[in-house]
N, C-alpha and C positions, 0 to 999 in steps of 0.2 A: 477676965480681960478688962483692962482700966485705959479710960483715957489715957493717960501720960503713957503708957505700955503697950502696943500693938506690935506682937511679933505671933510669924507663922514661919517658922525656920527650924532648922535641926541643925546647922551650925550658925556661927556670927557672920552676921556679913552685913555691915553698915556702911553707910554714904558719909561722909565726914561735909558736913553741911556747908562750913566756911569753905574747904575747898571748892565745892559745887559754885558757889557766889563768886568766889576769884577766877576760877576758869572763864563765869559769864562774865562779868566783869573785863578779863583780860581779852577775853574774844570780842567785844565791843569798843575796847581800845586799838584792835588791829584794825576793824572795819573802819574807825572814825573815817445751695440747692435746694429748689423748692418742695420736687416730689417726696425728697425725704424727710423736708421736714413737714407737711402734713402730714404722714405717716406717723410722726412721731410723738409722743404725751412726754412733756418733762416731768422729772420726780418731783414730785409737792411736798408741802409742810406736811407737817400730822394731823394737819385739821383740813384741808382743801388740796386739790392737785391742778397744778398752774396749766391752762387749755393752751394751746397756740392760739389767741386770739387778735392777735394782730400784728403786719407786718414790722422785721425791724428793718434798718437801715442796710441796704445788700454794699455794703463796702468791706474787701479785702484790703483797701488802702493801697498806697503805693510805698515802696521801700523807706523806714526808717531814716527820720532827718533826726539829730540833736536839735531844739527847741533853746534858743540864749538870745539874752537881749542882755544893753550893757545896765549897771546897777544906777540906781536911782540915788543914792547915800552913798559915802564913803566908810558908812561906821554901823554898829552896833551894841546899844548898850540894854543890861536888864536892869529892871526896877526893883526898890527892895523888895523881899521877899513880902507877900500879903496873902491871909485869907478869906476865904469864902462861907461867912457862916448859913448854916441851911434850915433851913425853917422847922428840923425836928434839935436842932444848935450844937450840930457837929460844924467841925471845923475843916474848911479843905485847902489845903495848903495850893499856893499860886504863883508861878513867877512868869513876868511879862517883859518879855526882849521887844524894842521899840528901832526902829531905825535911827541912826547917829550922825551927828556931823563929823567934822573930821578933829575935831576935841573932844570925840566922847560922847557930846553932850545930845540928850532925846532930842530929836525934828517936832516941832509944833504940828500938829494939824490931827485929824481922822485918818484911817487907813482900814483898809481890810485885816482882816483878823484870821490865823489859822490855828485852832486848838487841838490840843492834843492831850490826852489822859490817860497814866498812866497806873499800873502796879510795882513799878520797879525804880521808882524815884524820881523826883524834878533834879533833886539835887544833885545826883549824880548823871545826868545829862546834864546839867549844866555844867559840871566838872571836866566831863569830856572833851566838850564844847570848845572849853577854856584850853586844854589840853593840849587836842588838836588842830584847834584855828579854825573849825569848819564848821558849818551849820552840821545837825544832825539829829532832826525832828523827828523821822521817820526811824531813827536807830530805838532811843529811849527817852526822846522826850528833855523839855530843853532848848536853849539861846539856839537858834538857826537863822548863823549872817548870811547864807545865802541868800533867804528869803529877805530878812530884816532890809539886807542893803537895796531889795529892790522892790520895795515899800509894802511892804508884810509886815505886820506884830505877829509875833509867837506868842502863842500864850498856854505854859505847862500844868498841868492841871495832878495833884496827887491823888487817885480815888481812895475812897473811904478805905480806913482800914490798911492804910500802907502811907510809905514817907513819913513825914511829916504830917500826914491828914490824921484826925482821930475816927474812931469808931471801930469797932470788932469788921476781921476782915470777913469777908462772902463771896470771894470772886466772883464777879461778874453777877452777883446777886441781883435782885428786885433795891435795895435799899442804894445799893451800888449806883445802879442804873437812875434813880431817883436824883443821885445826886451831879450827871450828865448834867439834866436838865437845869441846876442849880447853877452849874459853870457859866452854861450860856445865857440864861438869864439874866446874870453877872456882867458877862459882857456884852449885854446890850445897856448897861446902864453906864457903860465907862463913856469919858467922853474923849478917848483918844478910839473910837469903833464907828465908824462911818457905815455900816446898815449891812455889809457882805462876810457873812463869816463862812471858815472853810473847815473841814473834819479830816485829821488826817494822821497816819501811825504807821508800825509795825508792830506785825504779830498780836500782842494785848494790847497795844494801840488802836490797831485796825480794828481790832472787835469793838472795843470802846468808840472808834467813829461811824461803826455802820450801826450799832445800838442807840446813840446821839438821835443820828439821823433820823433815823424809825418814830422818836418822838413828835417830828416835824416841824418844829420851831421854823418858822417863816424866815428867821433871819440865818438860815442852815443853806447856803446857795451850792455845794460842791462838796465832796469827800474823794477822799482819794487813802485807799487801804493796800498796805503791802500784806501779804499773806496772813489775811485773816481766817478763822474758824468759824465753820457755818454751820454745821449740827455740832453739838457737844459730845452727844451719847454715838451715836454713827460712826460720825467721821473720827472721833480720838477716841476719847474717855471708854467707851464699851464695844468697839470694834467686835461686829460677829456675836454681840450679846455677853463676850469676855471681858475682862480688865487690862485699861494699859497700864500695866504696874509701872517696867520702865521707865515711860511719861513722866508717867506721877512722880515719880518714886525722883527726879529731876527737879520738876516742874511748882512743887510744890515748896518743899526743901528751900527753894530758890525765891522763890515769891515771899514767904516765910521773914527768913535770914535777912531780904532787902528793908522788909517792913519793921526791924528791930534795929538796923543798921544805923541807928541818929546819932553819935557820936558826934560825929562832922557836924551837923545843921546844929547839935545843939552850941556848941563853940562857936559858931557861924553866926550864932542867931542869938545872942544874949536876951532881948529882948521878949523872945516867946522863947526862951529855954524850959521855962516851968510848964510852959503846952504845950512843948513840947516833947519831955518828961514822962507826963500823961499818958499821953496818944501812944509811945512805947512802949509805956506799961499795958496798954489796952490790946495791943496786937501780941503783948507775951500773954497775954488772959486770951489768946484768940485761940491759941496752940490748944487747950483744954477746951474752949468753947465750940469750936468751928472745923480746925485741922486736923483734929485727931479723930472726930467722930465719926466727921465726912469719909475720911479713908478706913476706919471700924465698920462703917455700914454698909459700905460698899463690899470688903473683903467678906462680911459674915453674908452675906444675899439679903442685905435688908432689899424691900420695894420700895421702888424710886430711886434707889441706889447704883445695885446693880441690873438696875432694870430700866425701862423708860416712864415708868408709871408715872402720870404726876409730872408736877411741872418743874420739879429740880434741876433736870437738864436744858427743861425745854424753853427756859428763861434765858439761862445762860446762852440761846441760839439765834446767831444773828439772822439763818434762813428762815425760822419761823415768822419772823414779823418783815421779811424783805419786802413784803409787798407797801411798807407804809413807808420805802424811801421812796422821795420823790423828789430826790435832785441828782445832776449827772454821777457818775461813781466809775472812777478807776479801779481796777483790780490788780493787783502784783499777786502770782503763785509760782507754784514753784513742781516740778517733777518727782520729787521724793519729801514732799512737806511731809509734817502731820497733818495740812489742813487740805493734802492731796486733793481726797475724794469735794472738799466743799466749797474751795474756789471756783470750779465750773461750775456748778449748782448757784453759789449766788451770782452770776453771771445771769443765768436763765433767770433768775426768780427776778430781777431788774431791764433787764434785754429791751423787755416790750413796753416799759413807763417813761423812764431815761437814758439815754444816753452813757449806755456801760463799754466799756474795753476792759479785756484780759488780757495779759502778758504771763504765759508761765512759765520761768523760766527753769535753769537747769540746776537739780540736786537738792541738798537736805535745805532745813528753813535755814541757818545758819546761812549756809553757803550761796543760797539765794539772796539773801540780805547784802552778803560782801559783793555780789553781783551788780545785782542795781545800786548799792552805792556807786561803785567804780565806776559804771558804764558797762550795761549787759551786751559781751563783743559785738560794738559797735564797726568795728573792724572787720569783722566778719558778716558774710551774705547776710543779709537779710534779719541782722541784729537790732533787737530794741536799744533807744539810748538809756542812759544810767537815771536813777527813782529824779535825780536834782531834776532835770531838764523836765523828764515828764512832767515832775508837781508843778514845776513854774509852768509851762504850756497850761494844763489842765487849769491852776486858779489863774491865770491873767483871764481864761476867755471867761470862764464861770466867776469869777469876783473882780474882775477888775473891766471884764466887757473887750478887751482885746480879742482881735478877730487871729487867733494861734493856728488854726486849722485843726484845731481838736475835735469835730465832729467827722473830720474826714478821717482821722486815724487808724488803722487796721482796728475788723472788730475784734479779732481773735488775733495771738500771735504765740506759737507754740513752741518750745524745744523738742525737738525730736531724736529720740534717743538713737542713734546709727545716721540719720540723715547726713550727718559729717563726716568725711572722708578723714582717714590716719589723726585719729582726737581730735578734729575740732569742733564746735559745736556750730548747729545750724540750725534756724528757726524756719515756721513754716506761717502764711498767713493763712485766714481762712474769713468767711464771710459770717460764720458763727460757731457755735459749740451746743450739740454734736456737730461736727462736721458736715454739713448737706449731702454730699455725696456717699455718704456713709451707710452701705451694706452689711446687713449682718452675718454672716456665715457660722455654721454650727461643723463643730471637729469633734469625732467620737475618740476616746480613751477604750481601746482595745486591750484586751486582754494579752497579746504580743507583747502590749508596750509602743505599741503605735500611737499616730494622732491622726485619725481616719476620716476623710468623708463618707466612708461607706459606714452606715448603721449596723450594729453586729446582727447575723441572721441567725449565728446557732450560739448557744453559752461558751463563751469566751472562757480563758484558765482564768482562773480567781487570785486576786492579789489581796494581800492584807497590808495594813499600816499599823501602830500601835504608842499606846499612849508612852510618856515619857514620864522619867520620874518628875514630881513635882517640883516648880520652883521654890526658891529659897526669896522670901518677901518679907522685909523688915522695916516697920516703921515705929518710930518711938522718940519720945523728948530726949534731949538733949543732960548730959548732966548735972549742969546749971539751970535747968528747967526754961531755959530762954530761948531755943530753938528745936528746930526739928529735925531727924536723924532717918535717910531712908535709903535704901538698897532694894535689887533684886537681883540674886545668882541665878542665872538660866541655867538650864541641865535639859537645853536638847540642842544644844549646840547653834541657835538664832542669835547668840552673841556675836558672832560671825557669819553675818549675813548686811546684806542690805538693809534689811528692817530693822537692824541694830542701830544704823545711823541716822534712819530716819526718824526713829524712835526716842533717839538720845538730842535729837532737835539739829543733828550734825557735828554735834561734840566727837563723836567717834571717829569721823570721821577726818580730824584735825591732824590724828597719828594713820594713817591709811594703811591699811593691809590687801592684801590681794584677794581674800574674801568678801570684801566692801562690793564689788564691782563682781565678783566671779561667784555666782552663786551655787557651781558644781561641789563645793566646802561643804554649805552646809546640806545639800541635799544628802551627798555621801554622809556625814553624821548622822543622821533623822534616819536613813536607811529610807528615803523616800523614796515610792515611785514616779517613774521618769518616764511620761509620754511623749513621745518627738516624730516631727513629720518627717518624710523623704525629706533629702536635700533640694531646697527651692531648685527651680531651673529660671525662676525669675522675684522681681525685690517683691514685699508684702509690706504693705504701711497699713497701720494700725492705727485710729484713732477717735478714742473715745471710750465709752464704760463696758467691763467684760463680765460675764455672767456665766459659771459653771455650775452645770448640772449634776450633783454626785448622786449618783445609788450606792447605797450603804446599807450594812448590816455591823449590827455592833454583838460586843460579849456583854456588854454591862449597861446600866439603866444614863449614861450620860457618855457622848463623844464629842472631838472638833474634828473639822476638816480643814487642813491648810494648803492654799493653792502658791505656788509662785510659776507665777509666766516668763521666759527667760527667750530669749536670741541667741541660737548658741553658734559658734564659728566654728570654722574647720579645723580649729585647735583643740574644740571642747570646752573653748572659755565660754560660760552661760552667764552672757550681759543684762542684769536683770531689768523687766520691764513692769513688773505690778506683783503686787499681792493681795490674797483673800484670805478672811478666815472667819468659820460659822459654827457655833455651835446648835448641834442639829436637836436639840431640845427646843428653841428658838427658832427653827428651819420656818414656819408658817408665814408667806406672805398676802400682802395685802394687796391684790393685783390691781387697784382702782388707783394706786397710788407707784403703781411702778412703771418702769419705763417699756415700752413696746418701739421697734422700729417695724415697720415694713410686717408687721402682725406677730413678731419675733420678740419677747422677753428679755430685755439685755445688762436694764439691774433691776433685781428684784427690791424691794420697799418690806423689812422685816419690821412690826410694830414692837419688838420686844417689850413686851408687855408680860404680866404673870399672867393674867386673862388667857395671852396667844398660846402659853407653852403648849407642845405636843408632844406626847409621850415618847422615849425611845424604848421599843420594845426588844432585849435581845432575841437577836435571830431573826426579827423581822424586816424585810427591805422599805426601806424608805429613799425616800428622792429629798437630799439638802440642798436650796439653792443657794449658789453661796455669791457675793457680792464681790467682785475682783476690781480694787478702785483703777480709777481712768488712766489712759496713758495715752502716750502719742510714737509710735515706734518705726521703724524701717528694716523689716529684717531683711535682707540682701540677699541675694542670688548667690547660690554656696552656701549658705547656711542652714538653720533648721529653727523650726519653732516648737521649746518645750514647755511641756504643763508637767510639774513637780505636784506630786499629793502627798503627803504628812498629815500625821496626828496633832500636830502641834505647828506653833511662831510662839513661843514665851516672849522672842522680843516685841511682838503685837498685843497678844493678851493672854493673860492669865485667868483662870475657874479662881470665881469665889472659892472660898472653901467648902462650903457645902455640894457644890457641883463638882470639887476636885476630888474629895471622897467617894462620889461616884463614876467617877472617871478613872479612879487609877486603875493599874494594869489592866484597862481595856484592851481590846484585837477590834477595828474596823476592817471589814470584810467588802473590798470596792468592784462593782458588781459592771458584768458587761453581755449583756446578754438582750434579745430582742425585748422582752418584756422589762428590761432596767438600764439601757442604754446610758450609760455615764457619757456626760459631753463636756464642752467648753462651747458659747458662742463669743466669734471676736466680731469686731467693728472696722470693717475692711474698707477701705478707701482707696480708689485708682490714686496711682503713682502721677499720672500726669496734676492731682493735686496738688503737689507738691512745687512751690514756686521757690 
């Protein structure tokens, strides 16, 4: 196996790269209570576990206002294109939109400053920009007259290794990260920068400002992050100890393709054409240096790769070091992210320092993005206003000193899947996350097929699950050797699922099918079992992280367990609420570091480490706890609540190869019996919460 060559497939099935970059591309031009919580331990870093040590602010807030004031400028203009050389004398490409008169021309004076760094180009945010007439900071970076006209400079920053900057790329790397610090630096020397700067993005924006942050540069006064990523290995990248191929198999491809993409700047930019030449050349040398390896080592089970060993991932994690922001912090999430499970979590890991608000609003990252642009239904009960309004509230009061009433803001604001009658969507506030009034209840998986309160007294009939053939996973250069080429064919039918389009960042979700939303598709595929309660006789809201208990027996030396929790109607439609998935090799938790409510386990904290592995012994019962990320839900009165168990989510994660070898045609054997009690616990919350 060769760099340039990474294929684990039995037939062809590749990702045509430029398509993947036009799709993004085109998809960004459409958008242009107390008892409980002592009771409770948040989940911690890898190094420490965050104590409840002090109170936060007990504000639910009162109903969503839109935040406008009228513009300060008539105009918005950017300066030419300049860079930032960095003290090891890489070069990081920069463009700074300035407020305008009504000729064009830059305003004289100091202003606050809002940056934003990106992987996915200045230049093509600024193109959009131009495009569509609109600020759009927070999309990819890039001119935003919103802000500009109401005395903001933007300032777009290309991280190393992408656009126009030079250097081998690392996403999110230590070298990456190095060179944060060099932007603001930067802009404390300009002398249009009056002493208040603001951090702010989406997606690999958002990471990029809450890792800023973390450095604490004094002149760092606010961030404000739309659906960032807070564990790497966890929450995306290794889900359950597996690979997101999927993900990747997108995500990479696309970062890739942006960072060779110079065509345009170099035309643009005669002047640094020849550096920018270079820097192209050095991100097609990255494809051999960086991209190929990284995804070689991961699929072969190197350590640190596909594991958490080591600080690989744990670099790239903006929860690890949350504790060293220490200025206010907006959060935008979202229902069906990828970064689900780790927008609540940096939520807590801030709560208690500064000044944090969550918004998470409804469906994949994509579709949250088009949300808060527009105005997250502000029309509707109890609807956050759209990302514009919020960021200008948030930096008037933190950079410009205007009293906004951003302290008063709800602290929590949630979408709740069902809370809206006939589609619409409805938000819920709350005083924090988990929710305060949040009970944990435990449901046994009976051998019937039931979802039980009552713990089984005598051995329940035995159900089995069984593994699926392997996916089809393909990554390799391009035939021009300039880019990257990557695919993955599912073959258990999670192509059709909801995790499909969570997974695909929402792209799947652009053409909609009825298994998007109806999860009884692929359950029937997988030949899953289907645990489901009596028909409610009253509603059940759910809110917060879910923790299943499997007993298992396997045939072979490696298994997964895949949970999907669903709402299902008097039709049989199963409106999906969350998923999990654990590879019970990796089952070992670290109870010092997991969450407890009310003396009750409700996520467990897996070190995935090669240290932790524990053996899977055929035939023998084992208890995998598996991690069912967060949600917020209403299942209504008439309905029912099911737990789906499966051998597999291809569209979550994939077995290295060495773990798939020992997994295939496995039989898990899910046990129900006094001595192996298979459970579910949920995160129950009276209905009268619900405002």
């Amino acid at each position: 196996m060769t760099h340039a060559t990474l294929t684990r497939k039995t037939r062809p099935a590749t990702l045509a790269l430029r398509g993947v970059a036009a799709a993004m591309a085109a998809l960004c031009a459409l958008s242009l209570g107390v008892d409980a919580l002592a009771q409770t331990t948040t989940l911690g870093t890898r190094g420490s576990l965050a104590q409840a040590n002090a109170p936060i602010t007990s504000n639910a807030g009162s109903t969503w206002k839109a935040y406008a004031r009228a513009e300060d400028h008539p105009g918005s203009v950017t300066l030419p294109l300049q860079f930032i050389t960095t003290k090891s004398g890489q070069k990081l490409a920069v463009l700074v939109s300035v407020p305008a008169d009504a000729n064009g021309r830059a305003v004289a004076g100091a202003f606050p400053v809002i940056l934003t760094q990106t992987a996915y180009r200045i230049d093509l945010g600024q193109l959009l920009g131009t495009v569509l007439g609109t600020g759009n900071t927070l999309l990819v970076g890039g001119q935003d007259r919103f802000m500009n006209k109401r005395g903001y400079i933007s300032v777009a920053v290309d991280v190393l290794g992408s656009g126009m900057s030079s250097d081998e790329a690392q996403l999110l790397g230590a070298p990456e990260q190095a060179g944060y610090g060099e932007a603001v630096d930067w802009i404390t020397r300009q002398p249009w920068f009056n002493g208040q700067l603001g951090l702010a993005g989406t997606s690999y924006l958002g990471i990029t400002s809450l890792l800023t942050a973390q450095q604490q540069h004094p002149a760092v006064k606010a961030v404000f992050a739309q659906v960032p990523m807070g564990d790497a290995y966890r929450g995306t990248v290794g889900v359950g100890g597996l690979l997101n191929a999927k993900f990747i198999s997108l995500w990479l491809p696309l970062t890739q393709s942006l960072s060779v993409g110079n065509s345009l700047a170099i035309n643009n930019n005669p002047a640094y054409a020849e550096q920018i030449k270079a820097a192209n050349q050095q991100h097609i040398a990255s494809i051999d240096s960086w991209y190929l390896p990284t995804v070689a080592n991961s699929l072969s089970g190197k350590t640190g790769y596909a594991s958490d060993d080591g600080d690989f991932w744990a670099v790239r994690s903006p929860v690890e070091g949350a504790a060293k922001v220490q200025v206010p912090t907006f959060l935008v999430g979202s229902s069906n992210d990828i970064f689900q499970r780790d927008e609540p979590l940096l939520y807590e890991q801030l709560k208690r320092r500064v000044n944090t608000k969550l918004v998470v609003l409804k469906g994949s990252h994509i579709q949250a993005v088009l949300s808060a642009s527009a105005g997250a239904d502000t029309a509707l009960a109890n609807g956050a206003p759209g990302s514009a309004s919020l960021m200008l509230q948030w930096f008037d009061q933190y950079l410009k000193g205007i009293d906004t009433g951003a302290a008063a803001l709800p602290n929590v604001t949630q979408f709740v899947e069902g809370y809206g009658l006939l589609g619409t969507t409805r938000f819920a506030r709350a005083t924090d996350w988990p929710h305060p009034q949040m009970t944990p209840q435990r449901l046994y998986l009976r051998g019937n097929l039931a979802l039980s309160t009552q713990k089984p007294t005598t051995a329940d009939t035995l159900r089995t699950v069984r593994e699926p053939a392997a996916p089809v996973v393909t990554y390799e250069k391009s035939s021009d050797g300039t880019a990257v080429k990557a695919s993955i064919a599912i073959n258990d039918g999670s192509d059709c699922s909801s995790s499909f389009v969570q997974w695909s960042l929402g792209m799947a979700g652009l053409l909609p099918k009825p298994c998007y939303t109806n999860s009884a598709t692929v359950e029937r595929t997988q030949n899953a079992l289907i645990y489901q309660t009596e028909t409610l006789t009253s509603d059940l809201y759910l809110n917060g992280p879910i923790q299943a208990d499997i007993w298992m027996r396997t045939t072979n030396t490696e298994a997964a367990v895949a949970v999907r929790v669903d709402d299902v109607d008097a039709f049989g439609v199963a409106t999906p609420i969350s998923t999990g998935l654990m590879s019970a090799s990796f089952r070992a938790v670290d109870a010092s570091r997991s969450r407890f409510v009310k003396g009750v386990m409700v996520q467990p904290w897996h070190p995935f480490t090669e240290a932790s592995k524990l053996p899977v012994v055929p035939g023998q019962a084992m208890p995998v706890p598996v991690e069912v990320f967060p949600a917020a839900a209403l299942v209504r009165k008439g309905h029912k609540l099911r737990i789906a168990i499966s051998a597999s989510n291809q569209a979550q994660g994939v077995w290295p190869t060495p773990q798939q070898l020992k997994a295939n045609g496995n039989v898990s054997t899910i046990l129900s019996d006094p001595a192996h009690p298979s459970s579910v616990v949920l995160p129950v919350v009276p209905t009268s919460a619900l405002n």
